[in-house]
DONU-899899 format. One line per 8 residues: their letters; for each residue x, y, z of C-alpha. Coordinates in pm, 1 decimal. Example, Ala and Ser with C-alpha at 12.3 -4.5 7.8 and 13.67 -1.06 7.14 Angstrom:
BEGIN
as> 1230.0:-450.0:780.0  1367.0:-106.0:714.0
REM end
This chain:
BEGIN
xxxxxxxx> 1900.8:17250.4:1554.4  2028.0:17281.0:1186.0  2335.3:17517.5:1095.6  2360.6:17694.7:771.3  2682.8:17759.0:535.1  2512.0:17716.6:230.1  2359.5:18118.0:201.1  2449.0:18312.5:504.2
xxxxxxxx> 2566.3:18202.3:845.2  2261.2:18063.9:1049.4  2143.9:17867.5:1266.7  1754.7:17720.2:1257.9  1609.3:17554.4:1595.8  1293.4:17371.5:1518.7  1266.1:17555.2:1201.7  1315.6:17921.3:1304.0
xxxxxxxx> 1585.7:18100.3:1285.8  1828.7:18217.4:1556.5  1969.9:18592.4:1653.1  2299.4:18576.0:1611.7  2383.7:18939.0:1652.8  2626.7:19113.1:1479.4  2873.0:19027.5:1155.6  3139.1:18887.1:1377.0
xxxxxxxx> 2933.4:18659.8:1547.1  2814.5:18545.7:1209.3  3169.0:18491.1:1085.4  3259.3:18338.9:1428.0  2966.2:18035.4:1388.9  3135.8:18056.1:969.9  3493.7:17954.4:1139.6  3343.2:17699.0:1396.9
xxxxxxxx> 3155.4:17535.5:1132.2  3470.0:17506.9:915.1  3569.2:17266.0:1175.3  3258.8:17079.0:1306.8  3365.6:16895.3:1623.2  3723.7:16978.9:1601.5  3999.9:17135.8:1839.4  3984.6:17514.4:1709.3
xxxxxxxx> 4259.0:17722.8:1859.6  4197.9:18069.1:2010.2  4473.9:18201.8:1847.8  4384.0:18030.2:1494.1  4035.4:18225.9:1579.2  4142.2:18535.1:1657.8  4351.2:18598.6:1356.3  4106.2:18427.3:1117.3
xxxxxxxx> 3849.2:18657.4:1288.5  4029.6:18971.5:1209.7  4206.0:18859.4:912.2  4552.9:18875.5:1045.8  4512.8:19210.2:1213.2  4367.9:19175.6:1497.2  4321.3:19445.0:1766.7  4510.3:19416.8:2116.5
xxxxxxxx> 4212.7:19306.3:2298.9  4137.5:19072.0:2059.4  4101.9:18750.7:2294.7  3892.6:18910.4:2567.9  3688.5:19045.4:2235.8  3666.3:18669.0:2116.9  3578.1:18562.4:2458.2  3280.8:18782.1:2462.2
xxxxxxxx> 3162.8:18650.6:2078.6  3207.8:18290.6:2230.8  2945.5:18336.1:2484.7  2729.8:18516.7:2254.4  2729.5:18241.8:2042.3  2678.9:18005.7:2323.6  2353.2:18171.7:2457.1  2202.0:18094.4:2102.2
xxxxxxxx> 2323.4:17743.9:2024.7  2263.6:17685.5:2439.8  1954.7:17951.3:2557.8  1803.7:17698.1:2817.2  2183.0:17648.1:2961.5  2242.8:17780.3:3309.3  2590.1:17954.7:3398.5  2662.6:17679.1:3659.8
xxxxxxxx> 2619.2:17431.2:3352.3  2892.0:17318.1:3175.3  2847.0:17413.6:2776.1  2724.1:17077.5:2556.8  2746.2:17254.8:2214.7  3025.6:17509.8:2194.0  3276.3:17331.4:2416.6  3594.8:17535.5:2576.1
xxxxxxxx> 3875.3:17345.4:2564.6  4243.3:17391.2:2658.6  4337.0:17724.8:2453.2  4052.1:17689.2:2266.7  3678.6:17587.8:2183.2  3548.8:17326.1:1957.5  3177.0:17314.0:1856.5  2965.8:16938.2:1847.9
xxxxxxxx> 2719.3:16904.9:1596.4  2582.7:16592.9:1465.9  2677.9:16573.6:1064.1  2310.3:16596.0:904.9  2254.4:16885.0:1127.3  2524.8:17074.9:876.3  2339.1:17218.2:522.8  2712.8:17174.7:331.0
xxxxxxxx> 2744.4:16845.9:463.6  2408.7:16675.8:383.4  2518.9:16847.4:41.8  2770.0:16682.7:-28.0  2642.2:16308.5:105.7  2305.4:16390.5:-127.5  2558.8:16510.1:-457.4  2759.9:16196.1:-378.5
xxxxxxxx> 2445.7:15955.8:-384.4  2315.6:16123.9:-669.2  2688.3:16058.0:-852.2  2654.5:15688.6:-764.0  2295.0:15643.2:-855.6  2393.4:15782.8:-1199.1  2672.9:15607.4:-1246.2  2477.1:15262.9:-1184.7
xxxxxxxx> 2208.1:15362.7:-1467.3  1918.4:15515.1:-1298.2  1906.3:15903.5:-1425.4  1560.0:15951.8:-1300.4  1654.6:15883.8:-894.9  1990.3:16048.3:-952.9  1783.4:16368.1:-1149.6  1593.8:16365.9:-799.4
xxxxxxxx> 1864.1:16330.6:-556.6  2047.8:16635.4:-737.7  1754.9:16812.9:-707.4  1693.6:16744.2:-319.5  2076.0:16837.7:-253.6  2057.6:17186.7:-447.7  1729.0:17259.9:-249.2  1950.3:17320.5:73.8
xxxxxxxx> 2097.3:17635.1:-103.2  1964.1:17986.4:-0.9  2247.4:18226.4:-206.5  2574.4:18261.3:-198.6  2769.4:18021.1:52.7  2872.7:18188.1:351.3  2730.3:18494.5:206.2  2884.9:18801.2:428.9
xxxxxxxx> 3193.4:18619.2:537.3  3307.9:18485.4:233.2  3606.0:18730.8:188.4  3782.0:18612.3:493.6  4108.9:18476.7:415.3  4041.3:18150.0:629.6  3732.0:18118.3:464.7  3815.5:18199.2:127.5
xxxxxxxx> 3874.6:17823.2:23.9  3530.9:17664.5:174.3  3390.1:17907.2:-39.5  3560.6:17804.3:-364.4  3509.3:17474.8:-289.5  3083.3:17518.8:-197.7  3059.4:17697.9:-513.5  3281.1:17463.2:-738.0
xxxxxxxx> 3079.3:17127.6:-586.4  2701.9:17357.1:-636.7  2791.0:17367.5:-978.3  2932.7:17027.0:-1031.6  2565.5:16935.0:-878.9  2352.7:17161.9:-1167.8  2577.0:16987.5:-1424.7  2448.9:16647.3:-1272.1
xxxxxxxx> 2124.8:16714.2:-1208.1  2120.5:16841.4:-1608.9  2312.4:16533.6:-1722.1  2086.1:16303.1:-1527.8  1764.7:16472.5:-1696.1  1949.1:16467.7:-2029.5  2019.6:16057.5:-1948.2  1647.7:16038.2:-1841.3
xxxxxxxx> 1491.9:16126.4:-2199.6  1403.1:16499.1:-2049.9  1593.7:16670.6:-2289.8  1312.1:16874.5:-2424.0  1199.7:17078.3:-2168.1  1565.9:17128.6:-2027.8  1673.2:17297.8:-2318.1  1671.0:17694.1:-2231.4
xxxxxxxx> 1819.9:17621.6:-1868.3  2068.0:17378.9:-2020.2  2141.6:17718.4:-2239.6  2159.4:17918.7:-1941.8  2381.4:17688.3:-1734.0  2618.6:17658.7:-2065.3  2610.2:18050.6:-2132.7  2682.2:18102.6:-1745.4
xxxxxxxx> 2956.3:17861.4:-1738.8  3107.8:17826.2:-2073.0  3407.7:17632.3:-1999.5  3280.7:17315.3:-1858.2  3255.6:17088.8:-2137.3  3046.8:16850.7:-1986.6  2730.7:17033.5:-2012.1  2813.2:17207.5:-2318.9
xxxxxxxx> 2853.4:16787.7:-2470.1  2445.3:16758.9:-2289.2  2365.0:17033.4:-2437.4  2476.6:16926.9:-2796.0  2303.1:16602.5:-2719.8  2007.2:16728.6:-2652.2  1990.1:17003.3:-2915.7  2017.8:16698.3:-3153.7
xxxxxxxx> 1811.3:16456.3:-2993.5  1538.2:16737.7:-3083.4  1589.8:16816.2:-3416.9  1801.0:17057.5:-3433.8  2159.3:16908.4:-3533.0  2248.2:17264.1:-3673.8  2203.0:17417.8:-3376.3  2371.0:17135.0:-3201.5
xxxxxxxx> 2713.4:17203.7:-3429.5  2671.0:17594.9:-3376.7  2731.1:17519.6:-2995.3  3050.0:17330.0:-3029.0  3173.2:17543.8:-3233.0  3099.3:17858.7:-3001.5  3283.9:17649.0:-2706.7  3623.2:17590.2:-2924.3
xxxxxxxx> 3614.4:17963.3:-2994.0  3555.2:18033.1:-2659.7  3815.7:17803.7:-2519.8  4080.9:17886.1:-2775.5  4008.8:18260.4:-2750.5  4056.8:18264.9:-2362.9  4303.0:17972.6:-2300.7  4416.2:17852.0:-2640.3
xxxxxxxx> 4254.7:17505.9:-2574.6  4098.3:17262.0:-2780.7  3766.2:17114.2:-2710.3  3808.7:16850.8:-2476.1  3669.0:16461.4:-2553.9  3361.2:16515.8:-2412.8  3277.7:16719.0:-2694.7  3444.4:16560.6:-2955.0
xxxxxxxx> 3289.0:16269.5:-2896.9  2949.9:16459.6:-2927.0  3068.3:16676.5:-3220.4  3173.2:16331.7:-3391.0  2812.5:16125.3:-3305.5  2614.1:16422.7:-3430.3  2832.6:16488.8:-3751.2  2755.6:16086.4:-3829.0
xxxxxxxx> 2371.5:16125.5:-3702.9  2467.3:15857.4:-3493.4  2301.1:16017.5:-3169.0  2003.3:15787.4:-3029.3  1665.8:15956.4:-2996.2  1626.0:15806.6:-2645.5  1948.6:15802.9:-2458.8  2005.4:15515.8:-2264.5
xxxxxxxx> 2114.9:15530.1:-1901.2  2496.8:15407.5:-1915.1  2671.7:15654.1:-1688.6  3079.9:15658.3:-1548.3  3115.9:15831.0:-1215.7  2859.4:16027.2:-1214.4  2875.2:16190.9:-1580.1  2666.9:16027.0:-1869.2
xxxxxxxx> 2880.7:15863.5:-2156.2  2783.4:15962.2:-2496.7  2646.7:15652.0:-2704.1  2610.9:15600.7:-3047.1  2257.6:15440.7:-3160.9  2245.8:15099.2:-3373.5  2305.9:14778.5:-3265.1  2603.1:14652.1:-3063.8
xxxxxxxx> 2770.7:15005.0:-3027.8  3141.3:15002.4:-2928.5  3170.4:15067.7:-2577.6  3292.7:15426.7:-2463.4  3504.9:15526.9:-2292.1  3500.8:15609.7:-1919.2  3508.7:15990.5:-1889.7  3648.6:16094.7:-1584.4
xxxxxxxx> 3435.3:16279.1:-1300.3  3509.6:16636.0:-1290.6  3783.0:16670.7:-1057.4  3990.6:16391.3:-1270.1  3905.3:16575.8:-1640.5  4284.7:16610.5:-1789.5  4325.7:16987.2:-1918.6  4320.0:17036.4:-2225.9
xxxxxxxx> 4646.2:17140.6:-2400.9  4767.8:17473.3:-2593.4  4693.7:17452.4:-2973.5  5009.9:17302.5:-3092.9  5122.2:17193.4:-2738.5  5429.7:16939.6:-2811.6  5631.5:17155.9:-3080.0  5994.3:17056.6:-2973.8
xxxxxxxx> 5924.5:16786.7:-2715.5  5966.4:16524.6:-2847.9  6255.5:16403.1:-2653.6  6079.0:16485.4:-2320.4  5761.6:16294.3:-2455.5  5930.1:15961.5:-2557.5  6108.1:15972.5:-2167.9  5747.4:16016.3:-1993.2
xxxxxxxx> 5619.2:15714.3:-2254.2  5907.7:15486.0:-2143.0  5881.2:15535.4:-1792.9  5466.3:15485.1:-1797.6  5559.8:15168.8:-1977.1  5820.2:15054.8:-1715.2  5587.3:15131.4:-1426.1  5268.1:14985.3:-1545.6
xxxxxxxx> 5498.0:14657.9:-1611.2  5557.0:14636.8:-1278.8  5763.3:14878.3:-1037.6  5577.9:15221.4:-986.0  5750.2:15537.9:-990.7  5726.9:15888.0:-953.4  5816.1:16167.3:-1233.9  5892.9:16566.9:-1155.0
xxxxxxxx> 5847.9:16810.2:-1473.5  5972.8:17106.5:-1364.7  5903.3:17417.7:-1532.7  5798.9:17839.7:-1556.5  5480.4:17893.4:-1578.4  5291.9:17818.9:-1951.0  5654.6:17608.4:-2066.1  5414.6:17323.3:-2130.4
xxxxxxxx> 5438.8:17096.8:-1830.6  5057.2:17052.1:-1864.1  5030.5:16972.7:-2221.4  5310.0:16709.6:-2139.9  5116.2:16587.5:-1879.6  4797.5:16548.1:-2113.9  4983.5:16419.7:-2421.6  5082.2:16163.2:-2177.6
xxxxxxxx> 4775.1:16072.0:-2043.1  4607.4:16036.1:-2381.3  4875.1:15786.6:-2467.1  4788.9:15622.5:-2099.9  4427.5:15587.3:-2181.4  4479.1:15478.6:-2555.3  4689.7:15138.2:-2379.7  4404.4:15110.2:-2122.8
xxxxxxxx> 4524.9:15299.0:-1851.8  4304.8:15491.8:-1587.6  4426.4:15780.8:-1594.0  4358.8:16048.5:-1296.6  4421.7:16427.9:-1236.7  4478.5:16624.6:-960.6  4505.1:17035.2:-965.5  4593.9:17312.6:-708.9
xxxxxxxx> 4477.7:17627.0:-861.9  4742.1:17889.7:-754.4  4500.1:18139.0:-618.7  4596.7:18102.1:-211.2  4651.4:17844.4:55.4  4475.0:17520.6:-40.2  4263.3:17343.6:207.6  4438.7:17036.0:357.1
xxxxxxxx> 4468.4:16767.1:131.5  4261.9:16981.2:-139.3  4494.9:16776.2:-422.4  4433.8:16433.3:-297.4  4054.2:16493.1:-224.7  4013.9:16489.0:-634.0  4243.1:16182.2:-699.4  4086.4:15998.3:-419.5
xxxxxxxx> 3746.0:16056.8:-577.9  3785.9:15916.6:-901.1  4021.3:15637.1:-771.3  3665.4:15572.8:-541.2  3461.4:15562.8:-855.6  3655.7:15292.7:-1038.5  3555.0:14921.1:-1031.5  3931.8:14826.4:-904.3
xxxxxxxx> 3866.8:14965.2:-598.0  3645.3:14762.4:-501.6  3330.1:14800.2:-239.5  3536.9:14752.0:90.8  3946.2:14820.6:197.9  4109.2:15120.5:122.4  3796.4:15265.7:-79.0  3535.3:15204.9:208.5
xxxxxxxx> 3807.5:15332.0:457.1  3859.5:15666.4:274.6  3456.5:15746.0:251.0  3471.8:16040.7:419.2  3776.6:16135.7:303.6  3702.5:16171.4:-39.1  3388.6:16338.8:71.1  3615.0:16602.4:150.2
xxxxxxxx> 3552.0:16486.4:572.9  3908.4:16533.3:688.4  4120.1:16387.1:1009.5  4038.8:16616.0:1352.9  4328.6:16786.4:1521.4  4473.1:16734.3:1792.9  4435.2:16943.8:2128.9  4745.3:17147.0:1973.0
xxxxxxxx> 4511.0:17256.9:1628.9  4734.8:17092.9:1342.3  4611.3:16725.6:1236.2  4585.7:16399.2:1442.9  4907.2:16232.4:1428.4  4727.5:15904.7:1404.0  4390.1:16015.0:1201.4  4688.7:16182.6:928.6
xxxxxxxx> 4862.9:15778.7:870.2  4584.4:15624.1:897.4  4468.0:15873.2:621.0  4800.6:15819.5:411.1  4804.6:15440.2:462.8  4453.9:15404.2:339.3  4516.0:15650.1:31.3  4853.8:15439.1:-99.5
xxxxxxxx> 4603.2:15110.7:-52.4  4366.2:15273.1:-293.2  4629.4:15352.9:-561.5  4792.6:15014.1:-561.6  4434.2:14845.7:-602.5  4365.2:15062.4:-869.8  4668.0:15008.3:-1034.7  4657.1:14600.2:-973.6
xxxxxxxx> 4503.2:14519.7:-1332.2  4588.2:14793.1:-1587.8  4843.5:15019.9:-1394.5  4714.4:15344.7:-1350.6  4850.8:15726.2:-1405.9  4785.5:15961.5:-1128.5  4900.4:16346.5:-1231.8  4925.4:16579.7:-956.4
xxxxxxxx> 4881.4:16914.2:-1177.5  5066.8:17234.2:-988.8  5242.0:17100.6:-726.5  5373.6:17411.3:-647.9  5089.9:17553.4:-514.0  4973.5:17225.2:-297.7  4896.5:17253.7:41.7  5141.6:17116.9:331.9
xxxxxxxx> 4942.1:16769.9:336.2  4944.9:16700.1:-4.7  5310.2:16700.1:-15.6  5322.9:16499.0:284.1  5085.4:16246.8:153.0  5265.2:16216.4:-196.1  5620.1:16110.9:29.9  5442.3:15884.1:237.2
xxxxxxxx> 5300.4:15725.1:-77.9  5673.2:15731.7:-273.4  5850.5:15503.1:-19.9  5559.2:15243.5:-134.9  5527.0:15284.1:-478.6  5744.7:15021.8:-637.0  5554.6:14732.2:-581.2  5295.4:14894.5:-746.3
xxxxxxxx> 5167.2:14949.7:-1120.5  5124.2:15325.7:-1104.3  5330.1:15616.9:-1242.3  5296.6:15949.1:-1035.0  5329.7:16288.8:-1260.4  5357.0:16562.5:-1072.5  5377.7:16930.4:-1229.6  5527.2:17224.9:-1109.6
xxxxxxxx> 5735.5:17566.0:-1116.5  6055.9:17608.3:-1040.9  6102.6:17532.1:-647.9  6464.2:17631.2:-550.3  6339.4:17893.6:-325.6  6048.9:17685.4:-178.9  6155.3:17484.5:159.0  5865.0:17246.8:178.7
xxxxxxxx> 5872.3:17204.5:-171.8  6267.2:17144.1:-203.5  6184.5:16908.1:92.5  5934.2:16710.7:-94.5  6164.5:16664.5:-422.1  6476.2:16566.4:-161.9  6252.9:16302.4:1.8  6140.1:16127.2:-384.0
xxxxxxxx> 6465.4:16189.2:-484.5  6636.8:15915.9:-210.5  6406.8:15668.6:-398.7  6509.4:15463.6:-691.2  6227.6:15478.8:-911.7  6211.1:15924.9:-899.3  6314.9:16098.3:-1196.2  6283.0:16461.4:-1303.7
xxxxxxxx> 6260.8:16688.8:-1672.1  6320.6:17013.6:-1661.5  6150.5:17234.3:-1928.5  6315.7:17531.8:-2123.9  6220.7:17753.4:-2378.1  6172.6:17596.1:-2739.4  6510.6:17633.3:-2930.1  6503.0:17825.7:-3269.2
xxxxxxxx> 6418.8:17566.3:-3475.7  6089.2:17474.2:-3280.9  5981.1:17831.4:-3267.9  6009.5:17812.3:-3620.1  5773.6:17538.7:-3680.7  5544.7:17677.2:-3381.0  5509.6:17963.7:-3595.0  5482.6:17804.4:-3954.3
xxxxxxxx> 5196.6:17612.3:-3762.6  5044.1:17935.6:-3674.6  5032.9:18081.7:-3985.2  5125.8:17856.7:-4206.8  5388.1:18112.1:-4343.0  5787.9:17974.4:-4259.8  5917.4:18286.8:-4106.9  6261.5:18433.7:-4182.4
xxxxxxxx> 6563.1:18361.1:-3949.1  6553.9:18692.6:-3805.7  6210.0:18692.0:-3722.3  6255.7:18372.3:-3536.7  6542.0:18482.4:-3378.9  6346.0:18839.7:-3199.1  6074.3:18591.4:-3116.7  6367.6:18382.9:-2890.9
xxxxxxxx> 6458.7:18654.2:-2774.4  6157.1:18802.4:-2659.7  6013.8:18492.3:-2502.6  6219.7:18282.1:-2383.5  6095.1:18054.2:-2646.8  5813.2:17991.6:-2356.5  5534.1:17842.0:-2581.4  5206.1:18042.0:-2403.4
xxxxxxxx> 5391.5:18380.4:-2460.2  5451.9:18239.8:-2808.6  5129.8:18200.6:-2870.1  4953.5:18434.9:-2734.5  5164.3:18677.4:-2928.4  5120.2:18480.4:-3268.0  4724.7:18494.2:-3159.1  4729.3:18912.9:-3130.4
xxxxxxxx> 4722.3:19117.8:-3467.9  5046.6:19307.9:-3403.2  5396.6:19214.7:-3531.2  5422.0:18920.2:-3255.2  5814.0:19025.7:-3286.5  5813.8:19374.1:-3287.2  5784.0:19565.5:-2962.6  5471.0:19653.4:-2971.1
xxxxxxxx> 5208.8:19682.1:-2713.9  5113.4:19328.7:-2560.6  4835.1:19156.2:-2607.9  4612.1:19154.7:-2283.6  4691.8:18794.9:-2178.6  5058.6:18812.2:-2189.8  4980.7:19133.5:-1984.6  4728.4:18995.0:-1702.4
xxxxxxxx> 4976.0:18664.8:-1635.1  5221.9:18876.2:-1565.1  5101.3:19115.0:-1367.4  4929.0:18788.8:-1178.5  5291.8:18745.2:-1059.3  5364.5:19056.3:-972.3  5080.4:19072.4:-772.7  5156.4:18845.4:-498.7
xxxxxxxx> 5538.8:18951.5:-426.3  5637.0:19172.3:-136.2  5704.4:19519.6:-172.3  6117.4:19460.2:-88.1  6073.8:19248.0:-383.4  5855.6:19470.0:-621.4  6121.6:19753.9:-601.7  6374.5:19563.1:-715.8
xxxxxxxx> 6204.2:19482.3:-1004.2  6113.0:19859.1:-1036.7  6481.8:19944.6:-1026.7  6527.4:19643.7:-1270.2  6285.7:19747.0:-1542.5  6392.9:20088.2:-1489.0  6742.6:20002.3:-1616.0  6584.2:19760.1:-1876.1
xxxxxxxx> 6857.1:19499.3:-1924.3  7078.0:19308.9:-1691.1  7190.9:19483.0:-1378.6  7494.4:19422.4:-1128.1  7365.1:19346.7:-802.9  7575.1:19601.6:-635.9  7471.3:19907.4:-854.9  7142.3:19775.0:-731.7
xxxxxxxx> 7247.1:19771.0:-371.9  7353.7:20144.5:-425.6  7060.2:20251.6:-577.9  6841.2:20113.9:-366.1  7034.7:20255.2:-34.2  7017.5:19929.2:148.3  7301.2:19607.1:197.7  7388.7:19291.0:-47.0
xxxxxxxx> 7186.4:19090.1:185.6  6902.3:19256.0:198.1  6900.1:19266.4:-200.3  6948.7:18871.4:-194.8  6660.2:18813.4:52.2  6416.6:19057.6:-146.0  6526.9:18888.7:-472.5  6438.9:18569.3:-349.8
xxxxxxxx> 6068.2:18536.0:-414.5  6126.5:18716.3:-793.8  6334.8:18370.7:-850.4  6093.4:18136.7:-708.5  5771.9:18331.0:-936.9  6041.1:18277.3:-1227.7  6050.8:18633.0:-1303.8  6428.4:18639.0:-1322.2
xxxxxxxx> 6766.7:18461.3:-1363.9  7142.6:18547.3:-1352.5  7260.3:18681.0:-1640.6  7649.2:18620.7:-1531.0  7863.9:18644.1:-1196.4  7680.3:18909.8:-944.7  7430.1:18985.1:-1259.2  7058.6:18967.9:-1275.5
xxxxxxx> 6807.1:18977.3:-1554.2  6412.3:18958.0:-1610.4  6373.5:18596.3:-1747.1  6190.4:18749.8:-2038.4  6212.0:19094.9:-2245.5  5815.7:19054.4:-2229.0  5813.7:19089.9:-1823.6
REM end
């Protein structure tokens, strides 16, 4: 019996498929196969089920879908027999299923050996492993069930790892000398998914391993325009290192098979070539930074570059940069990790992309990865131990539904063994990008790993937004704070001077005082609002009509407050400058309380700020 994730919900007994009836039993065996032989709660099931509304009769419902879904897993089963497969268990059901007999799982143990066969210079086996793993796929993963809220995030992550796979498979082909017939799907691939810069880099290899260096050149410089039009990012290594072999003609004809974690590294032909560097696998790529990212931090720069140098001597520590959203933390972060990696130390990133609840430890699952990759690790200890965990296997729960107790330290214990052996030699940078948005196990992990990290060579960077109004996340920063070696920088706006320069950089016109002043005043000095104002045609201090990415981020912050929330901000705009709470409390008919608690997620999103005693403001003219 095989079960399906990777296309619609199914299940296939000796090659057939099964009846399953209707879309809830579909998106019942979905949620079961979320957690293969696990504890799943009924109550965990029935609002997943009904995405937090369910009807009154929704566990007698579920109980019904349960023994639906028995009969097909089960048909020969009598009723006196007790269940093998879907398994009722106190306040809930769990479902056994042997690991190869799950599509997404054999997926990701095939992409994995493919990585590592790559990696250890044979493109040919690793072009064919790809191949095998991407033959499981039959559409869209979890196809009909996919907008479930509980689901939403096994989604993202099928579809992320499906294409990380078609990158691979194209890289290994690329590393295998079958560049020529790959061209028009590496063009495909590229034009489908133009910012990942690894395959744009194959693609620029093998456009010039064919003749065509022109065209080669004409792709780069389509991904800088894309990536600076949409982001205001500059081409990542990857392709600079590409752009700069094929502007010397120093691209070999036949690439040779020298590969780093799964991604080929870009060699120049001739004889004893200078060995590349490592690139990082893709969930360790550093962003790129904003064009012009470290106008005016130079103080905050020169503290990160001191304390990398004091951890990787000996005595690891942890650093918070807390800032709004687009103040720079990133580009600190990067600017950082380019001076890391310029010394000769790894350097790894984490990210939680703010777009819902990440999957339990979602952040770590990328670190671990790449720390698994590197030779430090080593073949047995903490790497061998976390296997399945960077494989994205996680600890079961217990009977109660959250984690194993014992599964969850054993997990932690392992993961703070893999950073200090990857930190023994050269000390080692770990950046945990948007901590904010991290899910509850992350943040656990990261204080388990802080009481540790002194004897250790590694400097922890973690990113994230302001997090006043943000228990678990004020609970994390309390807990690194009672160590020794925890320090924080707080970002604010660029002062006058460094807007100037930001904007003589710009245009390379030094704007008048009072130019430079509006612009202050109308950002914040917040350097992506800068920017992205400098970037539209319109007077970028006038008050004209924004340009659609200042527009979109905000509104991407309005989007997720509460309505209590979203009419004070109404009322706010309405009076369009700083307004005493209790004129709001008036016109809004309701108590200072109530005004407090509705203000209280508008704070935490960094939409607004006290403008004096019992005043408050929108952080920015813009929002």
């Amino acid at each position: 019996m095989r079960f399906r994730v990777l296309g619609p919900p199914g299940i296939d007994r000796d090659g057939r498929g099964v009846p399953l009836g209707g879309p809830k039993q579909r998106a019942l065996l979905a949620l079961f196969l979320l957690r293969p032989n696990r504890f799943v709660a009924a109550d965990w099931l029935v609002e997943a089920l009904w995405d937090g509304r369910p009807p009154a009769s929704a566990h007698t419902t579920l109980r019904t879908y349960v023994a639906g879904l028995r009969r097909a897993v089960e048909p020969e089963r009598s009723h006196r027999e007790p269940a093998r497969v879907l398994r009722s268990r106190p306040r809930g059901y769990e479902l056994r299923v042997e690991d190869d007999a799950v599509d997404a799982i054999r997926f990701g143990r095939l992409v994995d050996r493919a990585a590592d066969t790559l990696a250890a210079g044979q493109p040919a086996a690793a072009e064919r492993t790809y191949a095998e793993a991407l033959a499981l796929w039959r559409g869209e993963p979890l196809a009909g069930v996919g907008e479930l809220n509980a689901v939403r995030p096994e989604v993202a992550r099928l579809t992320e790892l499906r294409l990380t796979a078609e990158e691979g498979r194209l890289t290994a082909a690329v590393a295998a000398g079958r560049h020529a017939p790959l061209l028009a799907e590496l063009r495909r691939f590229v034009s489908a998914n133009p910012l990942r810069e690894g395959a744009r880099a194959q693609l620029m290899l093998a456009l010039s391993r064919s003749g065509r260096q022109t065209e080669a050149l004409a792709a780069f410089d389509e991904g800088r325009r894309v990536l600076a039009a949409e982001y205001g990012l500059d081409p990542g290594e990857q392709m600079r290192a590409a752009h700069r072999l094929i502007l010397e003609q120093a691209v070999s004809a036949q690439p040779g098979p020298s590969a780093v974690a799964g991604r080929q590294v870009v060699r120049a032909a001739g004889p004893a070539p200078a060995p590349a560097e490592p690139e990082p696998g893709p969930a360790a790529e550093s962003p790129r930074r904003h064009a012009d990212p470290l106008v005016g931090r130079g103080a905050e720069l020169a503290l990160l570059r001191e304390t990398l140098d004091a951890a990787t001597r000996g005595g690891g520590r942890v650093l918070a940069v807390v800032g709004e959203a687009g103040i720079g933390k990133t580009s600190l972060a990067a600017a950082l990790g380019d001076r890391a990696a310029t010394g000769g130390v790894p350097v790894v990133w984490g990210r939680c992309p703010d777009v819902g609840q990440a999957p339990p430890f979602w952040l770590w699952n990328q670190v671990v990865r790449a720390l698994a990759a590197m030779p430090d690790a080593g073949p047995t200890g903490s790497a061998s131990r976390l296997g399945g965990f960077a494989a994205g296997s996680l600890p079961g729960p217990a009977e109660g539904g959250g984690l194993d107790p014992t599964a969850r330290f054993q997990v932690y214990e392992a993961a703070s063994g893999l950073v200090h052996a990857a930190a023994r030699r050269h000390g080692l940078l770990v950046v945990l990008d948007d901590l904010h948005a991290a899910d509850p196990d992350s943040l656990l992990l990261l204080r388990y790993l802080s009481a540790g990290l002194s004897t250790s060579r590694a400097l922890v960077v973690a990113t994230l937004r302001p997090y006043d109004h943000d228990p678990a996340l004020v609970a994390t920063v309390a807990e690194l704070a009672r160590g020794r070696d925890f320090g924080q920088v707080r970002l604010g706006g660029l002062d006058a001077s460094s807007v100037a320069t930001l904007v003589r950089r710009r245009t390379g016109v030094a704007p008048p005082e009072p130019v430079v002043a509006r612009l202050v005043t109308r950002t914040g000095g917040n350097p992506f609002f800068l920017t992205e104002l400098l970037r539209s045609r319109t007077d970028a201090a006038a008050d004209a009509e924004l340009p659609p990415s200042i527009r979109d981020t905000v509104r991407l912050r309005l989007v997720g407050l509460p309505e209590p929330a979203r009419r004070c901000l109404d009322l706010l705009s309405v009076a369009g400058h700083d307004l005493d709470l209790q004129v709001m409390v008036a016109a809004l008919d309701t108590t200072a309380p109530a005004v407090a608690e509705a203000l209280a997620p508008a704070y935490t999103a960094a939409l607004v700020t006290e403008a004096g005693p019992g005043t408050v403001t929108f952080r920015h003219p813009l929002i």
